[in-house]
Backbone of each chain as ProteinMPNN parsed JSONL, in Angstrom:
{"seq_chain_A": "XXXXXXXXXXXXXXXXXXXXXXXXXXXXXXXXXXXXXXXXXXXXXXXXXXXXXXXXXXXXXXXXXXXXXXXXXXXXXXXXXXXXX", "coords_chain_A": {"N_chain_A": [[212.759, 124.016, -27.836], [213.987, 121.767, -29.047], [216.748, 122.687, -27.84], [216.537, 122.338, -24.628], [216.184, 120.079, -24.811], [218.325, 118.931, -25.213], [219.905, 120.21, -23.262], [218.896, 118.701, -21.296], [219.815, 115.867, -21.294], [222.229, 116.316, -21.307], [222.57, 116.369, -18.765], [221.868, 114.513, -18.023], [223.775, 112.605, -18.761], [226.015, 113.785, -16.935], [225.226, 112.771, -14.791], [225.441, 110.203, -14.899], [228.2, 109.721, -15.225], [229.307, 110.709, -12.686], [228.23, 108.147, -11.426], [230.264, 106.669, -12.881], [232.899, 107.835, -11.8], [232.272, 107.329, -9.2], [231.837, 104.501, -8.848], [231.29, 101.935, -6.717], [231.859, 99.406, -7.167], [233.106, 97.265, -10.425], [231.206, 96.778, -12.27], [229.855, 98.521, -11.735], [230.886, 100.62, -12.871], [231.141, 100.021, -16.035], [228.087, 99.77, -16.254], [227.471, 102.402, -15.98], [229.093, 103.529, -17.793], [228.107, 101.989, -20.254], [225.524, 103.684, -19.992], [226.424, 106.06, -20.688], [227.366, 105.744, -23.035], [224.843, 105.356, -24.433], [223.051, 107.641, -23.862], [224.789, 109.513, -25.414], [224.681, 108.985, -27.789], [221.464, 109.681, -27.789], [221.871, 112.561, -27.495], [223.322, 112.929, -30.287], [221.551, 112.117, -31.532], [219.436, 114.558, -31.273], [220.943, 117.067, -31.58], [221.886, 116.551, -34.25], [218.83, 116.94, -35.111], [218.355, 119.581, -34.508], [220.273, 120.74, -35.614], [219.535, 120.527, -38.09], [220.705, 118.289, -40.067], [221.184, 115.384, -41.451], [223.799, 114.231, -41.081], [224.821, 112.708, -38.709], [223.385, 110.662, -37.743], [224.669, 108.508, -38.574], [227.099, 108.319, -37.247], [225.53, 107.819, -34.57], [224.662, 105.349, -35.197], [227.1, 104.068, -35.807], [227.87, 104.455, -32.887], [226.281, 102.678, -31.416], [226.875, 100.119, -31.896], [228.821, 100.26, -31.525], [228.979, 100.686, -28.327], [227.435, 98.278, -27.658], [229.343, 96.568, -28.405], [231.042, 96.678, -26.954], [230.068, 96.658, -24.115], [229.18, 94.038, -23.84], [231.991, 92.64, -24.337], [232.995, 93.096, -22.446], [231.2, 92.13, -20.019], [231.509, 90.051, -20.534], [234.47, 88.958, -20.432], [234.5, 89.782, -17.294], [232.952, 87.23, -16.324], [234.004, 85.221, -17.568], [236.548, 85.58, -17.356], [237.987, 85.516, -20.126], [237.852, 86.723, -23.215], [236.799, 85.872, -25.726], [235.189, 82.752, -26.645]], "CA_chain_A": [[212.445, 122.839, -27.02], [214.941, 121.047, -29.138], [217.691, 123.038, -26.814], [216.033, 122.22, -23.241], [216.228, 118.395, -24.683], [220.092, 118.531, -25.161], [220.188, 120.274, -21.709], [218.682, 117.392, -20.008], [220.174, 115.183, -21.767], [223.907, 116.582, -20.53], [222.868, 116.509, -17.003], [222.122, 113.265, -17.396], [225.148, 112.021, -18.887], [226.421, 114.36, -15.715], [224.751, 112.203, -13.791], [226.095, 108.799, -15.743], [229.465, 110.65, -15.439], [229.077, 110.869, -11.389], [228.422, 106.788, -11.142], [231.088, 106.226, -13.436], [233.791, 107.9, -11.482], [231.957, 107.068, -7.804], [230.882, 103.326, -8.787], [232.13, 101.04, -5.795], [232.163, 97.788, -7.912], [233.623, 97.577, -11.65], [230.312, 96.54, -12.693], [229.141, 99.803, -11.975], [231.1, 101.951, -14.161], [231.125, 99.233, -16.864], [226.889, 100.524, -16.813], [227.61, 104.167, -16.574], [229.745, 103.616, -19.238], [227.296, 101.85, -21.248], [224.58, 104.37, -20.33], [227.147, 107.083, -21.239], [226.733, 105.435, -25.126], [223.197, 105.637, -25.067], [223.357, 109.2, -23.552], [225.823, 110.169, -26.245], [223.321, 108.716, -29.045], [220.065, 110.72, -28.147], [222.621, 113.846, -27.988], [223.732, 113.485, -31.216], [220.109, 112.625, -32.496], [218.855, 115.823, -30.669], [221.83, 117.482, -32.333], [220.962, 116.375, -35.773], [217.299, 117.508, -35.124], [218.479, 121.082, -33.912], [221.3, 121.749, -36.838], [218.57, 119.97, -39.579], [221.438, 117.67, -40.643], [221.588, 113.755, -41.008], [225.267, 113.296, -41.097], [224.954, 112.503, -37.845], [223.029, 109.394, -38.119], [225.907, 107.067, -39.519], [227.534, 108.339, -35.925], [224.653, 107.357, -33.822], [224.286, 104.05, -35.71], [228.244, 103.347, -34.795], [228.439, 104.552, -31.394], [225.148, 102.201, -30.449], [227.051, 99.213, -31.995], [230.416, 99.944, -30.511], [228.926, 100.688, -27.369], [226.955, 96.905, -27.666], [230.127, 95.602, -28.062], [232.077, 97.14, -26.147], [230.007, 96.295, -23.461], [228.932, 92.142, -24.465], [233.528, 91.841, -24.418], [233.99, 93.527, -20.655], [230.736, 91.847, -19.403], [232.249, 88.244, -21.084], [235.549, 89.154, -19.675], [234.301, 89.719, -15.982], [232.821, 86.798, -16.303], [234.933, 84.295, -17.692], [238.106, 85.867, -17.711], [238.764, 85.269, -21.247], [236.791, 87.12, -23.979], [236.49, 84.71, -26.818], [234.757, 81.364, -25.588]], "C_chain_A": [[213.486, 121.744, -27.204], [216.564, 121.196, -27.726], [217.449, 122.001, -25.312], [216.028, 120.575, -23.309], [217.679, 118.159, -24.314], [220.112, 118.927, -23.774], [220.001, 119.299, -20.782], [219.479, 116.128, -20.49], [221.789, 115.154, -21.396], [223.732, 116.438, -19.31], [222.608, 115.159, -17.017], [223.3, 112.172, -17.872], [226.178, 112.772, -17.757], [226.626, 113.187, -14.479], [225.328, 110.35, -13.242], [227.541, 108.809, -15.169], [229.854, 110.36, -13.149], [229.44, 109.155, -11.036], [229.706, 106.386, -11.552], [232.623, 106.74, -12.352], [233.547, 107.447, -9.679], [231.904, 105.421, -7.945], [231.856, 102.456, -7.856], [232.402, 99.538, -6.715], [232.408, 98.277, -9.658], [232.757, 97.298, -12.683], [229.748, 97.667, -13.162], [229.381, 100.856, -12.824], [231.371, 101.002, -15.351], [228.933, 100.028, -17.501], [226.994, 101.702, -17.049], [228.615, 104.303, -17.538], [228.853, 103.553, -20.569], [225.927, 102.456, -21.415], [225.139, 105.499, -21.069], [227.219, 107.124, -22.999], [225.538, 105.435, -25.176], [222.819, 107.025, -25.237], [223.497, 109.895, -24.864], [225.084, 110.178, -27.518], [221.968, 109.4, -29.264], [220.61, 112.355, -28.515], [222.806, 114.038, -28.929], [222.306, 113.529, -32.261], [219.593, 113.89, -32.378], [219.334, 116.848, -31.493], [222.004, 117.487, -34.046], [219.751, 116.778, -35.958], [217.422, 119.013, -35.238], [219.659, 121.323, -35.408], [220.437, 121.029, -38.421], [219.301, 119.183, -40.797], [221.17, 116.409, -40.277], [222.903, 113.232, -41.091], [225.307, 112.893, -39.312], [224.402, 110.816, -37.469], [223.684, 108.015, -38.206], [226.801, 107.329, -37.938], [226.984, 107.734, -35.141], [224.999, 105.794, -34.114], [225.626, 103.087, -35.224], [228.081, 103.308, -33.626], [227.386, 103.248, -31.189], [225.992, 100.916, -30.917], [228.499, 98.904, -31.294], [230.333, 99.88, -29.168], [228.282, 99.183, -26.873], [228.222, 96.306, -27.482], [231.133, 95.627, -27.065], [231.553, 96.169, -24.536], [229.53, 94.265, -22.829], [230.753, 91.995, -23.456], [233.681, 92.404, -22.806], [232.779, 92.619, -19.909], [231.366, 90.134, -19.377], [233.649, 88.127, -20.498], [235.585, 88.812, -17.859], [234.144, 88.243, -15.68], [233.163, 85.265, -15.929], [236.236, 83.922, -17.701], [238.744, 85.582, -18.85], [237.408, 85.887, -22.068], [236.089, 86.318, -25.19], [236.098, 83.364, -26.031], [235.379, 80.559, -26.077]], "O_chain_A": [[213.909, 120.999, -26.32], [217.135, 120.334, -27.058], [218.183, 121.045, -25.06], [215.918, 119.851, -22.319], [218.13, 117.442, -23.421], [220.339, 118.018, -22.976], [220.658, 119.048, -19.772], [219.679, 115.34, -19.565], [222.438, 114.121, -21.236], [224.739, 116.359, -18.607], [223.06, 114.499, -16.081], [223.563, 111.105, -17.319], [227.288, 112.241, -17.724], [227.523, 112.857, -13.703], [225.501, 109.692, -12.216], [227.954, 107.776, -14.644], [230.819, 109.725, -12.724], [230.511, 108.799, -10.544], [230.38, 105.762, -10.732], [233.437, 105.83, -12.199], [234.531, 107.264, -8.963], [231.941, 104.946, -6.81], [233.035, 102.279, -8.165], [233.402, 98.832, -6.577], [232.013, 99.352, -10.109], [233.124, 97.429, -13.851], [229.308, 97.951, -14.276], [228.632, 101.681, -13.347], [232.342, 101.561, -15.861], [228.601, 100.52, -18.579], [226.698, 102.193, -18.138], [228.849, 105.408, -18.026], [228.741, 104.353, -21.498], [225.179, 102.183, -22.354], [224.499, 105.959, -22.015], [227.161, 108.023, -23.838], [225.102, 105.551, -26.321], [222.408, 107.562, -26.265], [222.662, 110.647, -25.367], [224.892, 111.185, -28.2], [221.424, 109.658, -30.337], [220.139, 113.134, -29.344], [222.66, 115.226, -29.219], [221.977, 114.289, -33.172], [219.254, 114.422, -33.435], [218.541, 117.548, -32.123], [222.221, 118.443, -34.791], [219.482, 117.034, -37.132], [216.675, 119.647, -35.983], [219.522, 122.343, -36.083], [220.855, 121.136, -39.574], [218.953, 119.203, -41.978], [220.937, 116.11, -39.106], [223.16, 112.031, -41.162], [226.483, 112.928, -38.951], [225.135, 109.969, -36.958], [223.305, 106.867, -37.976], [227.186, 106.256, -37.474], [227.689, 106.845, -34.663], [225.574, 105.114, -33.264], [225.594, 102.008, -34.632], [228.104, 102.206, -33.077], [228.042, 102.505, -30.459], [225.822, 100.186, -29.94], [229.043, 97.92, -30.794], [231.199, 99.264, -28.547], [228.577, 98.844, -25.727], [228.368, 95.55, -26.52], [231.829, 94.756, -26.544], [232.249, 95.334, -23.958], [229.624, 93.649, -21.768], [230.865, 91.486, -22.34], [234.599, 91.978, -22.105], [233.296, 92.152, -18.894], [231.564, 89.352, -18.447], [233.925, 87.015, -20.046], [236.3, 88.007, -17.262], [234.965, 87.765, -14.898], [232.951, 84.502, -14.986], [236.874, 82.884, -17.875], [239.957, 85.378, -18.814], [236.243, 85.662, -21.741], [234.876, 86.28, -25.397], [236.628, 83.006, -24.979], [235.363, 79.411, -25.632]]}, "seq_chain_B": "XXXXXXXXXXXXXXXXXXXXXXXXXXXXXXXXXXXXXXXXXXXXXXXXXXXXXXXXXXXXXXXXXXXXXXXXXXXXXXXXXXXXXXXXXXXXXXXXXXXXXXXXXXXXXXXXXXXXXXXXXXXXXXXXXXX", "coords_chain_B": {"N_chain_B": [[203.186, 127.7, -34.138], [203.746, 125.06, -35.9], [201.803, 121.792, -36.016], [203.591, 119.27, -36.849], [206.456, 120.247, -35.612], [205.625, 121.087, -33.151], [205.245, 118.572, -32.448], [207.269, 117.172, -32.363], [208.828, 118.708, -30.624], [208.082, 117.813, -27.876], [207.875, 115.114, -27.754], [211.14, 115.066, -28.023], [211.296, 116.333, -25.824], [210.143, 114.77, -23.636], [211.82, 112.381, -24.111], [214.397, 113.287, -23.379], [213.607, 113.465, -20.812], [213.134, 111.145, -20.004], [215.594, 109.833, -20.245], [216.884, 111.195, -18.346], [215.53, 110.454, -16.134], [216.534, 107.841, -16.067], [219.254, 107.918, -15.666], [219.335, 109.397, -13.16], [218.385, 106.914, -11.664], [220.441, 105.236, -11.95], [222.567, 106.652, -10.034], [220.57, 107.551, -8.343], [219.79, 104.863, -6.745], [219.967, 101.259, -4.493], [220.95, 99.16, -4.882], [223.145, 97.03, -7.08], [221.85, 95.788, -9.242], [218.834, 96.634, -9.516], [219.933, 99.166, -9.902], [220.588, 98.906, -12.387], [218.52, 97.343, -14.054], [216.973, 100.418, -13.937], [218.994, 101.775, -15.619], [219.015, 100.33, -17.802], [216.492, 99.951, -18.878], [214.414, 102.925, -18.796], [216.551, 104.69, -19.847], [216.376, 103.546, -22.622], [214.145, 103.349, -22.995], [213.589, 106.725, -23.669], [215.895, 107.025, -25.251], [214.16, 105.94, -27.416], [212.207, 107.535, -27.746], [212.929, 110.131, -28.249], [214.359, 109.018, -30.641], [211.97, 108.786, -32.487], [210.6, 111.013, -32.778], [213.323, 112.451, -34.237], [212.6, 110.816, -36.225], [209.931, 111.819, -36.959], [210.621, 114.339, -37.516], [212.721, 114.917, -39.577], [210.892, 113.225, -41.572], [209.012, 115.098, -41.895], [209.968, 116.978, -43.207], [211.33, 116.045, -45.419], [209.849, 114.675, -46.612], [207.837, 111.714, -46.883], [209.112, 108.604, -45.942], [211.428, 108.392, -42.999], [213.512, 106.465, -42.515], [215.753, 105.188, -41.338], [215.995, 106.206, -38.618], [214.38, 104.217, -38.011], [215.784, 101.865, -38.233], [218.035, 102.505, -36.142], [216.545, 102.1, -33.754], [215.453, 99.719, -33.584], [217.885, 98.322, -33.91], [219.431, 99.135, -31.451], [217.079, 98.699, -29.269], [217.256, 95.557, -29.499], [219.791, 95.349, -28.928], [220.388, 96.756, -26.271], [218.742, 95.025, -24.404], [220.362, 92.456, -24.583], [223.506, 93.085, -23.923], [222.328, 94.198, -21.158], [221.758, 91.632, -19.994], [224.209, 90.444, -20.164], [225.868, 91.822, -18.439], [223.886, 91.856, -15.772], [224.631, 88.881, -15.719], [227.264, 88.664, -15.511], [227.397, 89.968, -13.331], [226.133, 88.993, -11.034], [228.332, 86.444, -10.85], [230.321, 87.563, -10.197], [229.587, 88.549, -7.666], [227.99, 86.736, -5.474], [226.455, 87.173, -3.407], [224.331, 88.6, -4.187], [222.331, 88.183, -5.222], [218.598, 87.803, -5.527], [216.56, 87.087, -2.274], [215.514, 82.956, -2.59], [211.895, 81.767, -3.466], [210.877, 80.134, -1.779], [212.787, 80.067, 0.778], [212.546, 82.519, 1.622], [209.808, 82.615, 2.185], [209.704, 80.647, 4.151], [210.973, 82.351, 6.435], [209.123, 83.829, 7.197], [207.216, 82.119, 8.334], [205.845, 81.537, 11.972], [207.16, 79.757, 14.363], [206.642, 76.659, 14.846], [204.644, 76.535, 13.956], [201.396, 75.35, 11.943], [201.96, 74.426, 9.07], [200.097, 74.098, 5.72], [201.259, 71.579, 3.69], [201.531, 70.846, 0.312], [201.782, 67.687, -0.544], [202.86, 66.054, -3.145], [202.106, 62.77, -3.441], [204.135, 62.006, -2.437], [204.88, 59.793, 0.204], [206.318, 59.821, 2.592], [207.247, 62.463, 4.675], [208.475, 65.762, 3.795], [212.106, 66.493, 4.115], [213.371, 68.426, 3.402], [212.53, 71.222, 3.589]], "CA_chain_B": [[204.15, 126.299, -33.904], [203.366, 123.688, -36.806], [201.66, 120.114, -35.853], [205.045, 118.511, -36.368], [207.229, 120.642, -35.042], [205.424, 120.965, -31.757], [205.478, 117.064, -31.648], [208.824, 116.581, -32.195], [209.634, 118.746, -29.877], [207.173, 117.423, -27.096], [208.684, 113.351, -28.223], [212.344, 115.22, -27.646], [211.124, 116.267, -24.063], [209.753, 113.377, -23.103], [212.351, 111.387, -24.168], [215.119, 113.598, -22.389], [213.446, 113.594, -19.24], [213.385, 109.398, -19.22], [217.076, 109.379, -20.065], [217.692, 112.094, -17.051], [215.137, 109.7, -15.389], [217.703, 106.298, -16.052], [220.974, 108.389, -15.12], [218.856, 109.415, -11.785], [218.119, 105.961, -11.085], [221.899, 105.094, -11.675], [222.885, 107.122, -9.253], [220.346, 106.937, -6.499], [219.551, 103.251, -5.987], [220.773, 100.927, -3.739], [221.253, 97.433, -5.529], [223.457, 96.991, -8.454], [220.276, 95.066, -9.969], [218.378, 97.973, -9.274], [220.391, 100.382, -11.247], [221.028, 97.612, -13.989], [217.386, 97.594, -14.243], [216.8, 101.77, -14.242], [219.235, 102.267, -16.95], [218.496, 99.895, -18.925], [214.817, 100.168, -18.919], [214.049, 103.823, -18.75], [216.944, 104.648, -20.737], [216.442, 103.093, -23.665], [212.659, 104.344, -23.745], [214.076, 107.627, -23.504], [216.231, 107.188, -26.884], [213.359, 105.645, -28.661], [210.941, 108.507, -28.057], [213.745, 110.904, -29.224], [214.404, 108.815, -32.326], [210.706, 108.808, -32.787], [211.198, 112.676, -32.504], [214.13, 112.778, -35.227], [211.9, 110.474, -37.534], [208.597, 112.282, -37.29], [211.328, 115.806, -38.06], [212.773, 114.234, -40.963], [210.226, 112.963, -42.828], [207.673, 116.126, -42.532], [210.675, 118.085, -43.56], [212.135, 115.942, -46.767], [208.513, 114.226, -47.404], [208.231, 110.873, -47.363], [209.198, 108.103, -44.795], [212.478, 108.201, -42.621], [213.627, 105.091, -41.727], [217.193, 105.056, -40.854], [215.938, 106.315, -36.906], [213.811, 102.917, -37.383], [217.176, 101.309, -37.795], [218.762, 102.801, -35.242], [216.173, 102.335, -32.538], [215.3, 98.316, -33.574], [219.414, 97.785, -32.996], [219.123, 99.845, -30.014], [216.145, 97.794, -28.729], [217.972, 94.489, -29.527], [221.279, 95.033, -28.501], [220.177, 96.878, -24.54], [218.62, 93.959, -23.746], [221.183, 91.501, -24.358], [224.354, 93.761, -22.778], [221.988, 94.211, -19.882], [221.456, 90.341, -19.295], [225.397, 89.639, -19.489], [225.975, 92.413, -17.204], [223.637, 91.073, -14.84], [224.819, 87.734, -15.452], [228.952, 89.117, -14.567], [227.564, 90.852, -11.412], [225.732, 87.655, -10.052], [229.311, 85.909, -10.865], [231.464, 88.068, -8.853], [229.323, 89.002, -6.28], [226.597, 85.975, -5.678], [225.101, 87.797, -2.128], [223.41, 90.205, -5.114], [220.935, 87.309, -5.854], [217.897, 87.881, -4.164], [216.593, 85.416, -1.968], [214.598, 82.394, -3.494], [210.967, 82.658, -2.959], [210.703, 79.485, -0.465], [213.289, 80.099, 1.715], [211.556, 83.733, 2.054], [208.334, 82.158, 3.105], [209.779, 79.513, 5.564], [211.087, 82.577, 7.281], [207.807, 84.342, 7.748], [206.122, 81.163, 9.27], [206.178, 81.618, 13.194], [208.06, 78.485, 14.592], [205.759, 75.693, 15.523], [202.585, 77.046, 13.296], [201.25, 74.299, 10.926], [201.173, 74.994, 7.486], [199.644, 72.91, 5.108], [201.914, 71.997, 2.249], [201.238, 70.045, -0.437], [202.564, 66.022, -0.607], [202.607, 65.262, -4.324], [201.896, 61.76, -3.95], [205.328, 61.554, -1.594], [204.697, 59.359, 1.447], [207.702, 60.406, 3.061], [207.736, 64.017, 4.695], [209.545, 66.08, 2.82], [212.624, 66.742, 5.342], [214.207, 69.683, 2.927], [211.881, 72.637, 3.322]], "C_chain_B": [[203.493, 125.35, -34.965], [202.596, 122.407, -35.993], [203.005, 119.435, -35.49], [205.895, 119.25, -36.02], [207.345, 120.814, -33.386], [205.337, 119.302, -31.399], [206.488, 116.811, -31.515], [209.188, 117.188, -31.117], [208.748, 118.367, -28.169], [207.868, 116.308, -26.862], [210.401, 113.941, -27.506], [212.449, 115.516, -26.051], [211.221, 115.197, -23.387], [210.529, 112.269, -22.982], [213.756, 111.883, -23.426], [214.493, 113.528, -20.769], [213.011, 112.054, -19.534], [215.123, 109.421, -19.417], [217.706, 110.182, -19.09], [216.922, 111.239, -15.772], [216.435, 108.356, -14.694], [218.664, 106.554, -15.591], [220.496, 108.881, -13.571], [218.721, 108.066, -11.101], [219.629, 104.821, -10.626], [222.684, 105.482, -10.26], [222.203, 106.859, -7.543], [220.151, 105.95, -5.896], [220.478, 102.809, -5.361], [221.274, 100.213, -4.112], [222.09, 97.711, -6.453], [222.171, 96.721, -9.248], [219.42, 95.984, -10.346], [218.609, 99.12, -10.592], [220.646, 100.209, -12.762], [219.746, 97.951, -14.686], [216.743, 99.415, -14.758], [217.297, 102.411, -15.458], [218.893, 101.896, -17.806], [217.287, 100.345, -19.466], [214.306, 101.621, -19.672], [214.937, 104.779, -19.643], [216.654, 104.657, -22.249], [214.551, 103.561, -23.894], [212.518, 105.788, -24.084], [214.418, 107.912, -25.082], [215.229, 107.04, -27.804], [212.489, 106.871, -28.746], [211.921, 109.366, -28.856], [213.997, 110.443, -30.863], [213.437, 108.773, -32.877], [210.475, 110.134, -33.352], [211.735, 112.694, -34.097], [213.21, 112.1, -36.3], [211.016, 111.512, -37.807], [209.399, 114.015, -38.044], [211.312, 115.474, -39.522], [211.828, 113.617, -42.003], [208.86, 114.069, -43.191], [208.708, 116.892, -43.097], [211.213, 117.346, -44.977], [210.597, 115.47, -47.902], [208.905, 112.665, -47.779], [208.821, 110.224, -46.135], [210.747, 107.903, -44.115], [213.042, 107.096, -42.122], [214.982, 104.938, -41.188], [217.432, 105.297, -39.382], [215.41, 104.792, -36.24], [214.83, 102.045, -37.082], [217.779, 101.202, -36.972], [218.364, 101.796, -33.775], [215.586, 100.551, -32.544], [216.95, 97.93, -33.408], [219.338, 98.227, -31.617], [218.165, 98.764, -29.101], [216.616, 96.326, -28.729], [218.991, 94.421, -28.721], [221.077, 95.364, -26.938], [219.821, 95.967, -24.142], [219.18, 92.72, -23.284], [222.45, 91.901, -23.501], [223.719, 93.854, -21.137], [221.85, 93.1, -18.922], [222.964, 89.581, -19.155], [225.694, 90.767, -18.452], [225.142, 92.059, -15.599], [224.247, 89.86, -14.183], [226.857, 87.44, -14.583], [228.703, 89.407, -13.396], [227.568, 89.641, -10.939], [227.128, 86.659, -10.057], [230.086, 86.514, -10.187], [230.896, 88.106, -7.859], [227.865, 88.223, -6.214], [225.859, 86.349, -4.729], [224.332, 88.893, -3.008], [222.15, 89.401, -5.586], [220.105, 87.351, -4.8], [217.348, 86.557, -3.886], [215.545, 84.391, -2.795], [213.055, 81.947, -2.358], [210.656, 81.376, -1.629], [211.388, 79.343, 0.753], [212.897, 81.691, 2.576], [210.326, 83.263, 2.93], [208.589, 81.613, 4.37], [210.345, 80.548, 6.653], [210.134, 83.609, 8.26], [206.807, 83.544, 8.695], [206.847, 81.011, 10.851], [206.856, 79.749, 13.681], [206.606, 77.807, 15.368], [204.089, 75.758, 14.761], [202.473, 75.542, 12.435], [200.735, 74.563, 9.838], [201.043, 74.177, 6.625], [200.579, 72.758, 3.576], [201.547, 70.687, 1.112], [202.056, 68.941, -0.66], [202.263, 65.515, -2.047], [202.505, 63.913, -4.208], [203.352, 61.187, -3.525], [204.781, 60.94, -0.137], [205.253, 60.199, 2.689], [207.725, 61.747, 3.26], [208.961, 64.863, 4.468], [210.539, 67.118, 4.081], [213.642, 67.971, 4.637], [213.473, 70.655, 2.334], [213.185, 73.606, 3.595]], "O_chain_B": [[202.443, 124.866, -34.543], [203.297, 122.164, -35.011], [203.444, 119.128, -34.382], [206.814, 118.45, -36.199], [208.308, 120.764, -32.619], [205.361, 118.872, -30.246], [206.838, 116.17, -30.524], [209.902, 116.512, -30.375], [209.231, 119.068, -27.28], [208.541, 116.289, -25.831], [210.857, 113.3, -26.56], [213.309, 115.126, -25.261], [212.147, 114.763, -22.701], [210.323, 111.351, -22.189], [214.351, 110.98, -22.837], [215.181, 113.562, -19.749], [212.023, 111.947, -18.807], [215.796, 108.919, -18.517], [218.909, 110.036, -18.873], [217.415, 111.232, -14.645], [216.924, 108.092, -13.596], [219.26, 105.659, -14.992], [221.368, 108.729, -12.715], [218.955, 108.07, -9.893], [219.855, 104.073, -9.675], [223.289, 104.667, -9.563], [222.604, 106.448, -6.454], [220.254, 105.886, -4.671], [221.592, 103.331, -5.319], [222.466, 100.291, -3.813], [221.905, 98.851, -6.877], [221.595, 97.63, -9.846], [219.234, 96.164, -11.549], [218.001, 99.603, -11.547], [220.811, 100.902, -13.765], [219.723, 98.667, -15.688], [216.149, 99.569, -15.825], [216.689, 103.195, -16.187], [218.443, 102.585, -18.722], [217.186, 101.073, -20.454], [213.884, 101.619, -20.828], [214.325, 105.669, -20.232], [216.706, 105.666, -22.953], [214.009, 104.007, -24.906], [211.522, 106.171, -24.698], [213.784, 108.576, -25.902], [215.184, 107.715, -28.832], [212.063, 107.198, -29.854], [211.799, 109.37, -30.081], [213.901, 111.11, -31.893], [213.634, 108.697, -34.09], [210.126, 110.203, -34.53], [210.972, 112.876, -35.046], [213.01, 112.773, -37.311], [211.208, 112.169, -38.83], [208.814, 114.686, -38.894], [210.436, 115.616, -40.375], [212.111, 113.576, -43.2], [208.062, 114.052, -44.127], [208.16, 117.814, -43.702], [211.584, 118.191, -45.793], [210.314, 115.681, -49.081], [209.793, 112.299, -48.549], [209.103, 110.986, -45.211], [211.413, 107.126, -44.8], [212.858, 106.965, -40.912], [214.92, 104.2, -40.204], [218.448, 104.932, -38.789], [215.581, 104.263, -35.142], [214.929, 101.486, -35.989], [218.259, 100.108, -36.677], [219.096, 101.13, -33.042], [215.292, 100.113, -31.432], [217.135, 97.048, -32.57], [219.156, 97.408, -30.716], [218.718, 98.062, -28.255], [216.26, 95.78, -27.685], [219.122, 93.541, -27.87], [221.475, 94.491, -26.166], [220.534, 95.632, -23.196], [218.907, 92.057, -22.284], [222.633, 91.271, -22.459], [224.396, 93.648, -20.129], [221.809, 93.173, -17.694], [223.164, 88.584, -18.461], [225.736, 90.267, -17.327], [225.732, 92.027, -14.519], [224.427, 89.613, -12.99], [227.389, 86.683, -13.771], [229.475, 89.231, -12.453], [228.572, 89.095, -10.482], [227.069, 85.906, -9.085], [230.685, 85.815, -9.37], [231.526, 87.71, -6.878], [226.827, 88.705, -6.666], [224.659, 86.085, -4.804], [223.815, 89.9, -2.525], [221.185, 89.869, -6.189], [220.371, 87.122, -3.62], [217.397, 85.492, -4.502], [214.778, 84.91, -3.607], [213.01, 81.84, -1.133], [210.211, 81.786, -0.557], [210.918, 78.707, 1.697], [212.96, 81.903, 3.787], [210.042, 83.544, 4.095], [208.007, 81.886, 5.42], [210.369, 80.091, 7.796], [210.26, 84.008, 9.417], [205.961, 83.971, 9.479], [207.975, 80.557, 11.047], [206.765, 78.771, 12.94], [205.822, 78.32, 16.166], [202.978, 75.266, 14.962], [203.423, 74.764, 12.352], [199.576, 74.844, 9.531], [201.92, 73.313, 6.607], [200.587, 73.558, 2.641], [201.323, 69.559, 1.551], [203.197, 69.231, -1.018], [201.453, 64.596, -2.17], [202.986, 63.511, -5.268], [203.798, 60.163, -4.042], [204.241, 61.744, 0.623], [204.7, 60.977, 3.466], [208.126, 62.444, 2.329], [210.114, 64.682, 4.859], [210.096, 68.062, 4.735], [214.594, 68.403, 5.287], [213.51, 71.015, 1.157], [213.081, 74.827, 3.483]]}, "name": "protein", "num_of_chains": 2, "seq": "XXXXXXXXXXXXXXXXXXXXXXXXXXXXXXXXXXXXXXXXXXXXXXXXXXXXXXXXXXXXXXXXXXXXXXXXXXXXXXXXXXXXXXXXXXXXXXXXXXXXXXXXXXXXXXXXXXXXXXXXXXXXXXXXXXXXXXXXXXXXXXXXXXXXXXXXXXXXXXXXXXXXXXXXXXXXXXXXXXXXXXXXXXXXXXXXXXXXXXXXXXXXXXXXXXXXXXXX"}
């Protein structure tokens, strides 16, 4: 069941994947980007569940903070045109 | 099938099919707002059931309480909400026809021309000449 999670779980970073290279505004693949880090985070939990390892964990825990920031400095960017206030 | 093993993997369903939900909603909506809203939202309930999932694995399997998914999924829960409200707040800055309309200029265009609708005069003499 663990399997059939990761499977859905790729189609929908597929799906993420789709916006990101279709998105008419730069907004849009700025989200399918930042769903693409959330995506990427249940995968590797799923992935840690299914191989009965926690080194994976300390991955998850980055990607969700790099992907926070990542997306905070491009939304502050669009914005204001300067990233630091 | 164990108790916990069939939950976890029930929690891992459940929580892949909202994050294939959020990347569906990405895709098919019409609004930016819309899809801002879908990922975020449905998304991120998605991960938590899964990390709910990896906890409830981990701790029938080492014994004892896992907390490092609680970690995960209270940053997780913090941090989507705030990325999602400057991303909103960038769209509505480039592109301000994405704000929907506000709710009295909606109404005034539902009222047939010439009807009389009763509006309330706080204690203004003076009819108020900027409906």
């Amino acid at each position: 069941m663990i399997a059939i999670a990761m499977f859905i779980t790729g189609a929908a970073m597929l799906l993420a994947a789709l916006r990101l290279l279709l998105g008419p505004t730069i907004e849009d693949r700025v989200l399918a980007l930042d769903t693409l880090y959330v995506d990427a985070l249940a995968l590797l939990v799923l992935m840690g569940i299914a191989l009965e390892s926690r080194v994976y964990f300390e991955t998850a825990l980055v990607m969700a903070v790099l992907g926070f920031v990542a997306t905070v400095a491009v939304a502050a960017y669009l914005r204001r045109g300067r990233i630091m206030p | 099938m164990t108790f916990p093993a069939d939950l976890v993997g029930l929690l891992a369903l459940l929580g892949a099919l909202f994050v294939l939900l959020g990347s569906l909603g990405i895709v098919k909506l019409s609004s930016y707002l819309l899809r801002l809203h879908a990922a975020t939202k449905a998304s991120t309930l998605g991960v938590g059931a899964i990390l709910l999932a990896s906890a409830l694995h981990f701790s029938a399997r080492d014994g004892g309480a896992s907390l490092i998914e609680v970690l995960a999924a209270i940053l997780l829960f913090a941090t989507v909400p705030v990325s999602a409200q400057m991303l909103a707040r960038a769209a509505l800055h480039l592109h301000p026809d994405l704000a929907p309309p506000q709710p009295d200029s909606g109404s005034r265009q539902t009222v047939p021309e010439g009807a009389e609708v009763a509006r309330p005069n706080h204690g203004n003499s003076a009819p108020a000449d900027r409906l």
